[in-house]
C-alpha positions as CSV (number, residue, x, y, z in Angstrom):
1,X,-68.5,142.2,0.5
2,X,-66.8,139.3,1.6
3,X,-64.9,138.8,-1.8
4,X,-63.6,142.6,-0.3
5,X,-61.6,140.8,2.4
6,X,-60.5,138.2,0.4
7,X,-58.6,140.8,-2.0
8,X,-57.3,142.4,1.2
9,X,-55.4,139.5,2.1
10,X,-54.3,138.6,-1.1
11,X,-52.8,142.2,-1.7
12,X,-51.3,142.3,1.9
13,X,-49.1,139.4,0.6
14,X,-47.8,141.5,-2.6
15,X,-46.6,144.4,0.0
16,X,-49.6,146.7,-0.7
17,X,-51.4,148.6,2.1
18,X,-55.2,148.3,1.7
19,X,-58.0,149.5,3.5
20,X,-61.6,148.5,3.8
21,X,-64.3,150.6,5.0
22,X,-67.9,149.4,6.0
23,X,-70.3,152.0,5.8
24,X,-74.3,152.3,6.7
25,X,-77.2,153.6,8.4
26,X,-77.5,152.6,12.0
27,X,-78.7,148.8,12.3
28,X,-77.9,147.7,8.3
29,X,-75.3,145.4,9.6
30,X,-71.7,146.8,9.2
31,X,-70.2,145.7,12.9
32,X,-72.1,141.7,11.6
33,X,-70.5,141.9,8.1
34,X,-67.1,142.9,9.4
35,X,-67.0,141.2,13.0
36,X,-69.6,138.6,12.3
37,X,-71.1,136.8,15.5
38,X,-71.0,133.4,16.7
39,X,-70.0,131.0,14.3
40,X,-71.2,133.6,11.5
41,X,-67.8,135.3,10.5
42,X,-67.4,138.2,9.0
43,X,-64.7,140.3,7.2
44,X,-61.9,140.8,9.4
45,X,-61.7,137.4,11.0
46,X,-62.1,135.8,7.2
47,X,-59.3,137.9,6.3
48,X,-57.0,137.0,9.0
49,X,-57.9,133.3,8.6
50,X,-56.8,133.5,5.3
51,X,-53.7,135.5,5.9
52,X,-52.2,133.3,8.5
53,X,-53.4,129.6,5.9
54,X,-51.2,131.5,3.1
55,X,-48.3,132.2,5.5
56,X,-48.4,128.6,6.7
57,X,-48.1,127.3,3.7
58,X,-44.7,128.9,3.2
59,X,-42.1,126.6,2.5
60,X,-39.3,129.1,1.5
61,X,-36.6,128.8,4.3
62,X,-35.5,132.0,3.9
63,X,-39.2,133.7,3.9
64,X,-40.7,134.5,7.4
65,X,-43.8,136.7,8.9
66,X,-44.6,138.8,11.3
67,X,-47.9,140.1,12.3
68,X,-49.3,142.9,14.9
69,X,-52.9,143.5,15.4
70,X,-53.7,146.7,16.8
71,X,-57.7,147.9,17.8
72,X,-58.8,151.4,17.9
73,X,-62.1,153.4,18.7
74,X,-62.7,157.1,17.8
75,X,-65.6,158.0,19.8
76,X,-66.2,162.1,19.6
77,X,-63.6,162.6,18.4
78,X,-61.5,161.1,20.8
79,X,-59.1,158.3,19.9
80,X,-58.7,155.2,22.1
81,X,-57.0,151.9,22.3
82,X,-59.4,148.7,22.6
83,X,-56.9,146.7,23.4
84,X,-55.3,148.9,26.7
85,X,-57.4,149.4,30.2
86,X,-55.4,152.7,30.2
87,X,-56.4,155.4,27.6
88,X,-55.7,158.6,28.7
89,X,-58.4,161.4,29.2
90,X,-59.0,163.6,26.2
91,X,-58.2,160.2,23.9
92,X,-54.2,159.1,22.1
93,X,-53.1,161.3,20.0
94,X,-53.0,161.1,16.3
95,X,-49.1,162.2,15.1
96,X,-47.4,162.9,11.6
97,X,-44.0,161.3,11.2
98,X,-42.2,164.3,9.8
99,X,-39.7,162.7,7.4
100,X,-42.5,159.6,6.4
101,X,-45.3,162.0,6.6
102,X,-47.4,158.8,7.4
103,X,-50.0,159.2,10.1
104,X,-50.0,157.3,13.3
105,X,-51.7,156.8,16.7
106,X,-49.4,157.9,19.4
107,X,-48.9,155.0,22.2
108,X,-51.5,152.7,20.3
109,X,-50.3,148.9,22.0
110,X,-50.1,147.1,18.8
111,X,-49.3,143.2,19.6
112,X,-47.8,140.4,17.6
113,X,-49.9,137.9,17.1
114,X,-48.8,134.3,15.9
115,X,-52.0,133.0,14.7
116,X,-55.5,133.2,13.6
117,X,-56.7,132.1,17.3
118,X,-54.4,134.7,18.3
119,X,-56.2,137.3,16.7
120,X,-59.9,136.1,17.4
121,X,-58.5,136.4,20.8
122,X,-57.8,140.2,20.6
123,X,-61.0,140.9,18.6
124,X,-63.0,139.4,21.4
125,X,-61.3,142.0,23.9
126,X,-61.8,144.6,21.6
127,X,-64.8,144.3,20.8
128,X,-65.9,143.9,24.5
129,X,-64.4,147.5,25.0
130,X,-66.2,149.3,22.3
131,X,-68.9,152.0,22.9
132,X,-72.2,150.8,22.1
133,X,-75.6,152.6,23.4
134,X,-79.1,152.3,22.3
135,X,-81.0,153.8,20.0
136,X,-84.2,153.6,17.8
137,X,-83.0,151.8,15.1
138,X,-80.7,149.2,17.2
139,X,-80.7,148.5,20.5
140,X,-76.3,147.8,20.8
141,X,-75.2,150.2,18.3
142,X,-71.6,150.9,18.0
143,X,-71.8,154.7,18.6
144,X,-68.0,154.9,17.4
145,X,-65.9,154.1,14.1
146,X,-63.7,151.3,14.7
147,X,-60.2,150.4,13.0
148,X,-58.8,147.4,12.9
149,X,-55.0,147.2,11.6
150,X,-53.1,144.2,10.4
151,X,-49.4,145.4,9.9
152,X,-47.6,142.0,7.7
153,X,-43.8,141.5,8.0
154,X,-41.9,139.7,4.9
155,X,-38.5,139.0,5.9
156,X,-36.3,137.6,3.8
157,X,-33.1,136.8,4.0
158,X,-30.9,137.1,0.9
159,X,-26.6,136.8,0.5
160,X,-26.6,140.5,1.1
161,X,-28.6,140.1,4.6
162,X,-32.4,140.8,5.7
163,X,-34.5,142.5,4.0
164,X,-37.9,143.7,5.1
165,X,-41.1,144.3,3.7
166,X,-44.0,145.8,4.6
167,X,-48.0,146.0,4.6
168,X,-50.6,147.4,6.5
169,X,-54.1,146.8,6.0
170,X,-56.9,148.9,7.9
171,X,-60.8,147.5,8.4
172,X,-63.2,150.1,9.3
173,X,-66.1,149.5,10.4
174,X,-67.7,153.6,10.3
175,X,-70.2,154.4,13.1
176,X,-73.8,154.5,11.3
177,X,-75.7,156.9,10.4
178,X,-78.7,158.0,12.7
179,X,-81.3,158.9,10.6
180,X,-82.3,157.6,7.4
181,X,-83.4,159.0,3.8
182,X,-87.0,159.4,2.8
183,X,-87.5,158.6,-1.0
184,X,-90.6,159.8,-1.6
């Protein structure tokens, strides 16, 4: 699963959007494979480490990055940001841009981040804001599906200006499943 994150950040670079989902019955170890604890990493910060080594080893003058992390949380069926104090009742709002059609999370604070320590940084407040509650099978499961998004500026600057592209790539780590299948 690992190799997974890997080819995120390697297709992040060539201006593709990926997404990678983690998906699993309650207590198989989704939130530890994508968040990883203590000095055990998982997923997402691999990924990012990786991102922000390949951008640092830019050495086109006319090549820079941008990066914004963003942290959400839908929690029955009610959307909020991990990264804000202030979610509103009855959760953000999930929008269509009309002339993109792309879908978006109204007000979601999405914040540019510089580094890899930067990022570890906001996953730490994140992941202190999630919704976790006991239950049979785990006693701090994640009772919510969680969505981590990377959006990856190229800019590049050319004779005819700036240009600019784009990637976004989405981690999810999916809120497990309660029960579990008896194969008799």
């Amino acid at each position: 699963m690992i190799y997974s994150g890997y080819i995120c950040s390697f297709q992040i670079h060539l201006s593709y959007n990926c997404s990678l989902f983690a998906y699993g019955q309650t207590g198989s170890g989704k939130s530890y494979s994508m968040v990883g604890y203590g000095k055990n990493k998982g997923i997402v910060p691999i990924t990012c480490d990786e991102l922000f080594k390949t951008m640092n080893s830019n050495s086109d003058p006319n090549k820079r990055f941008e990066v914004t992390f963003s942290m959400l949380e839908i929690y029955n069926e009610q959307v909020r940001d991990l990264l804000s104090r202030d979610n509103p009742k009855g959760g953000l709002q999930v929008r269509q841009n009309p002339k993109e059609g792309f879908f978006y999370v109204e007000n979601l604070k999405k914040v540019p981040v510089g580094s890899y320590e930067d990022i570890e940084k906001r996953m730490e407040q994140g992941t202190a804001s999630r919704t976790v509650a006991s239950t049979n099978m785990n006693a701090t499961s994640s009772r919510a599906h969680t969505v981590v998004t990377i959006t990856f500026d190229q800019i590049m600057k050319g004779d005819s200006g700036e240009t600019k592209k784009s990637s976004v790539m989405n981690l999810v780590d999916l809120a497990g499943k309660k029960t579990s299948i008896r194969v008799v």
